[in-house]
Each structure stands twice: as structure tokens, then as C-alpha cells.
C-alpha positions in Angstrom: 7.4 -20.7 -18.8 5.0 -18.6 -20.6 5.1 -15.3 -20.6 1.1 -15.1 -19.8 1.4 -18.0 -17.3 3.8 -16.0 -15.4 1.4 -13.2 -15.2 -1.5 -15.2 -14.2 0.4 -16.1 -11.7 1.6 -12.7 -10.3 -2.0 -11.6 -10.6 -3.1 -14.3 -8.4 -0.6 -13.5 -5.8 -1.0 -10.0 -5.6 -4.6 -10.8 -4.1 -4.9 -10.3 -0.2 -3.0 -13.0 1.5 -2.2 -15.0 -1.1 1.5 -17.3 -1.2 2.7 -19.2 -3.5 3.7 -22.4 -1.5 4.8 -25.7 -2.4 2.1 -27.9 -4.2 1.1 -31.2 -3.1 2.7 -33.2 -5.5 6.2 -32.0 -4.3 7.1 -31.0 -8.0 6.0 -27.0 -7.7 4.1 -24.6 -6.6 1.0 -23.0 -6.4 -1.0 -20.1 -6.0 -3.1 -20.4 -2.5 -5.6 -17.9 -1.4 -5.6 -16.2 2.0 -2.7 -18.8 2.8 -5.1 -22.0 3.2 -3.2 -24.6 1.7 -5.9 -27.0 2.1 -7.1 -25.8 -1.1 -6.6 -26.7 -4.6 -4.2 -24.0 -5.8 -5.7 -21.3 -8.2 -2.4 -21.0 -10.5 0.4 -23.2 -10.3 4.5 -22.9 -11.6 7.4 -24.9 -11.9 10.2 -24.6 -9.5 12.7 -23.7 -11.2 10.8 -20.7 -12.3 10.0 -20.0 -8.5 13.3 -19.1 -8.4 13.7 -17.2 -11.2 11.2 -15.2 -9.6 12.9 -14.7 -6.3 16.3 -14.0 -8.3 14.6 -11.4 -10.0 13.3 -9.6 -6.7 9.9 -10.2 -7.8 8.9 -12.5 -5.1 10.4 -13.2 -1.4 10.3 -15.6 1.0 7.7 -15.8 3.5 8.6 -18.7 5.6 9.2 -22.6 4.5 9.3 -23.2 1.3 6.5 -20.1 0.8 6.6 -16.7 -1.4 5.0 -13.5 -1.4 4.8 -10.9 -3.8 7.1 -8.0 -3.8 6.9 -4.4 -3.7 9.0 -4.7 -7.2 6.6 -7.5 -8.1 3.6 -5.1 -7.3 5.6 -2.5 -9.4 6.0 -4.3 -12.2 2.5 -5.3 -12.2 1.6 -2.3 -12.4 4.0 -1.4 -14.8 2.5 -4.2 -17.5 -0.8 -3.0 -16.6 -2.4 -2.6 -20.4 -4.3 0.3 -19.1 -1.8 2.5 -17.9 -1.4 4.4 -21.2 1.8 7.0 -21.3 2.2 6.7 -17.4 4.1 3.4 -17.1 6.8 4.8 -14.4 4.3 6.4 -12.3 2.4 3.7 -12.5 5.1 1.5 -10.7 4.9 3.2 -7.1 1.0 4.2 -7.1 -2.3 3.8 -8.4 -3.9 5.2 -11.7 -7.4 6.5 -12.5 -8.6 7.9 -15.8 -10.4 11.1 -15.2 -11.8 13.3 -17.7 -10.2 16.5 -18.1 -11.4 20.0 -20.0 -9.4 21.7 -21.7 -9.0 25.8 -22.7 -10.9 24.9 -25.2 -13.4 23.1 -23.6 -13.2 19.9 -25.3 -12.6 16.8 -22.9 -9.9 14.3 -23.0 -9.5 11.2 -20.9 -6.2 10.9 -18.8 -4.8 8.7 -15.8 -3.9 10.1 -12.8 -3.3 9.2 -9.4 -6.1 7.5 -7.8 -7.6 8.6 -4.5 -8.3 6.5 -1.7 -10.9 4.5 -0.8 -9.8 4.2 2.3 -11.0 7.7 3.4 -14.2 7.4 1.9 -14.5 4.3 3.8 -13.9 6.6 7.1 -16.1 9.1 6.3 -19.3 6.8 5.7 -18.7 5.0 8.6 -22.1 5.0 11.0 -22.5 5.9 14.0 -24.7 5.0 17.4 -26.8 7.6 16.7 -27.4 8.1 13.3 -24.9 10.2 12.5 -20.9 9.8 11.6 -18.9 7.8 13.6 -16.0 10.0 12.8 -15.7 13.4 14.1 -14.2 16.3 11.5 -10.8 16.5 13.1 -10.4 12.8 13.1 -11.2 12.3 9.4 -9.0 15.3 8.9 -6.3 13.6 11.1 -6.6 10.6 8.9 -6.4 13.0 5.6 -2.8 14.1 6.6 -1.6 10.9 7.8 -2.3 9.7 4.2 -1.7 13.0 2.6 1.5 13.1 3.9 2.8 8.7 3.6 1.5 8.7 -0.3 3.8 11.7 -0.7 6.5 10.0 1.1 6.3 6.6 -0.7 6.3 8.6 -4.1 9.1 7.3 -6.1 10.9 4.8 -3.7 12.6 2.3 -4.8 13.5 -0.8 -2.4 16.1 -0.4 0.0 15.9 3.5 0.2 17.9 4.7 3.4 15.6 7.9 5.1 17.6 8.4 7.6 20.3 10.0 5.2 20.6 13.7 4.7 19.9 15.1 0.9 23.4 15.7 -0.6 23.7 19.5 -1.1 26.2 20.6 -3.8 29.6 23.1 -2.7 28.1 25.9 -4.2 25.2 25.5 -1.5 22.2 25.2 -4.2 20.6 21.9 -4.3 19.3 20.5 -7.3 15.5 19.0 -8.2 16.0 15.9 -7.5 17.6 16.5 -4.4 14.8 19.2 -3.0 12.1 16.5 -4.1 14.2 13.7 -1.8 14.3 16.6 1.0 10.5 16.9 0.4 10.3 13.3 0.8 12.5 12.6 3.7 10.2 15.6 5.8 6.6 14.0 5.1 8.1 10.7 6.3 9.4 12.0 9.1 5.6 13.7 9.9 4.2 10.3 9.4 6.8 8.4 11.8 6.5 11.5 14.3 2.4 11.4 14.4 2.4 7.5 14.9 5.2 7.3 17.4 2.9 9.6 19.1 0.5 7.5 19.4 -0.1 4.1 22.4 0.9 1.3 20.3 -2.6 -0.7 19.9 -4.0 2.5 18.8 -0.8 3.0 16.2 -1.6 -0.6 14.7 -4.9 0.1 14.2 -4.3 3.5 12.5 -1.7 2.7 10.7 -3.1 -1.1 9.5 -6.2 0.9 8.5 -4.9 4.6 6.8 -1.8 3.0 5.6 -2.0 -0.5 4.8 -6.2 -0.3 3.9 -7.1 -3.8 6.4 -10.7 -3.9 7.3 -12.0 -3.7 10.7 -13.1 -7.5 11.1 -9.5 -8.7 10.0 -7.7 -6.3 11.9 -9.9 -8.2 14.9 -9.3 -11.3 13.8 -5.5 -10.5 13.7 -5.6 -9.0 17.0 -8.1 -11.5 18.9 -10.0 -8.3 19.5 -14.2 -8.3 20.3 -16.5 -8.0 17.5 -16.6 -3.9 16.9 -14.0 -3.1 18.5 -11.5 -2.2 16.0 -14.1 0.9 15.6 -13.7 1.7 18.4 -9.9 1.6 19.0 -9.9 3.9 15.5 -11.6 6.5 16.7 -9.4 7.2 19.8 -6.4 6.4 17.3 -7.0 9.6 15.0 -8.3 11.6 18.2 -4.9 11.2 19.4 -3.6 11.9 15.9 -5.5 14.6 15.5 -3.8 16.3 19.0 -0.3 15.1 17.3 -0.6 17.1 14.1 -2.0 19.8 16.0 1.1 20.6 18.1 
């Protein structure tokens, strides 16, 4: 297999939805979007590469006969990513932008940094009944710290990381950098687990399906066999509880 074929194929999988699932012809497997296998595949590979994939950690199982990209598949994708210039390891746990930056100098220079979310602005244009914004201040700022506070907490992980362990402090008491930025760590995601476990679970799915994991509104209905519009709803008394969380 190719290297380029193999990428193709990641890239195809790392779309929403998407498995790789046993072809038709019972030889391989292919590359089916949103799941529906009724459809011609839009990459295919040979089995034995399948599971040279699922060796590596780059793929896992997801049912019979069925794979899903990885968090160290999406990783390494972003890893390979041509554009990702002299930030290849931060590039592995979040995503890039290039932004112009000015120096003392004033003359500009292009460099990547870490992309902000579109999820928020998403929040903040949402309409409401009247006119106006759907969301109230507190509620978008609710939804601000909630992701503030999980990016800073994913920052770095690898698979498998335990959070429920202490930092390991030295015998002369003074921990080292690495060890305050894992203490760092271990205390946002501890503020993100705290807020949602404060919250009625429908209203924590929604929050956290929407802040966290980006869904839209209409799939997070669909998923849930919820009326048209009201996901909407459900979100705004989700951060309004949030919002009375981070206050206390």
C-alpha cells in the first residue's frame, strides 16, 4: 500500500461519521460516509492493511467488522499536514491557524498558531425570537470557560492518560515544569467535569455534544429523537445552569 493511498484514506475517514467497513466484494474495505453502507465507498484498502492500521493505533474498532479513526490517527493527520510549518508536535493535539504577526519592527510575518473555535462564534450569532441574540452574555460566557478551560485540559494528552493521578512532587518539595503544567492540567479538567456534573443530564449532552464535541443542533435532534428546534432550546437552559456552576 501506497503511501498516498493510505492517506487518502485517513482523510476520508476523518470526515464526520465516516467508517471504514467491509466492502461488498468481501475482499476489503472501504471508506463510507456518514456510516451508509449502501453507498459506493469513496476510498477503498486491502485488509491486510486494515490491520496494519488498527496495529498501529491509528484506527479502532467500531462494531462488526467496522473502523473509526483514532485520536492518534487524527494526530498524525495532523502531524503530516503540509501546512503545519515548524509546529508539527503541536499540531498533533489541536488545530493550527496562520495569523499575521508584527513585529518591534513593524514588519509582518506569517505564523501558525492555535486556531479559535468556531463553535463560539456559532453561539454568539445564533438568533433569537425577537430579533435579537438567542444567547444571553453570561451564557456565551459560560460556554467561553467551559471551552477555555477543556482545550487547556486536552493540551498535550496522549491516549490512555490517567487524571485521576496526583502530579509526582520531587523529596525536596519543588516540582518541576512538567509536573506544574500536568497539575495545571489535571485542575481545568477537573473544572470541566465539576461544571457538567452540575448540570441534569439532557442538558449536559447537549452542552457538552455542542461546546465540546462541535455537533449541530439538527443532528444532536436527530440523535436524540428530539422536536425540530429544540436542541436550542435545551442549550440555552444548559449554559444558564452552567453559568450558575462557574459562578459558585
Amino acid at each position: 500500500m501506497s503511501a498516498r493511498v493510505e492517506e487518502r484514506v485517513l482523510l476520508r475517514l476523518a470526515a464526520h461519521g465516516a467508517v471504514l467497513a467491509r466492502d461488498r466484494d468481501g475482499i476489503g474495505y472501504g471508506v463510507f460516509t456518514g456510516g451508509d453502507r449502501r453507498r459506493r465507498p469513496t476510498a477503498r484498502l486491502l485488509a491486510v492493511s486494515v490491520r496494519q492500521l488498527e496495529a498501529d493505533g491509528v484506527i479502532v474498532a467500531r462494531g462488526k467488522d467496522a473502523f473509526v479513526l483514532s485520536d492518534a490517527g487524527r494526530a498524525r493527520l495532523r502531524r503530516e499536514d503540509d501546512d503545519v510549518g515548524e509546529a508539527p508536535f503541536l499540531a498533533q493535539h489541536v488545530e493550527l491557524e496562520a495569523r499575521v504577526v508584527v513585529d518591534a519592527d513593524r514588519s509582518e510575518r506569517v505564523v501558525r498558531g492555535v486556531a479559535r473555535s468556531n463553535v463560539l462564534r456559532k453561539l454568539a450569532a445564533l438568533p433569537g425570537v425577537d430579533g435579537g441574540l438567542w444567547l444571553s452574555a453570561s451564557e456565551l460566557q459560560a460556554a467561553q470557560m467551559l471551552r477555555n478551560d477543556w482545550e487547556a485540559s486536552q493540551a498535550g494528552l496522549t491516549r490512555g492518560s490517567d487524571w485521576s493521578a496526583p502530579p509526582i512532587g520531587s523529596s525536596r518539595g519543588a516540582s518541576n515544569a512538567q509536573e506544574r503544567a500536568m497539575a495545571a492540567r489535571c485542575d481545568r479538567a477537573r473544572r470541566v467535569a465539576d461544571a457538567l456534573n452540575a448540570l441534569a443530564p439532557p442538558l449536559r449532552r447537549i452542552v457538552e455534544r455542542v461546546c465540546l464535541n462541535e455537533d449541530g443542533l439538527e443532528a444532536i435532534e436527530r440523535g436524540e429523537g428530539w422536536p425540530s428546534r429544540s436542541a436550542k432550546l435545551a442549550l440555552k437552559l444548559g449554559l444558564a445552569q452552567l453559568a450558575q456552576a462557574f459562578a459558585r
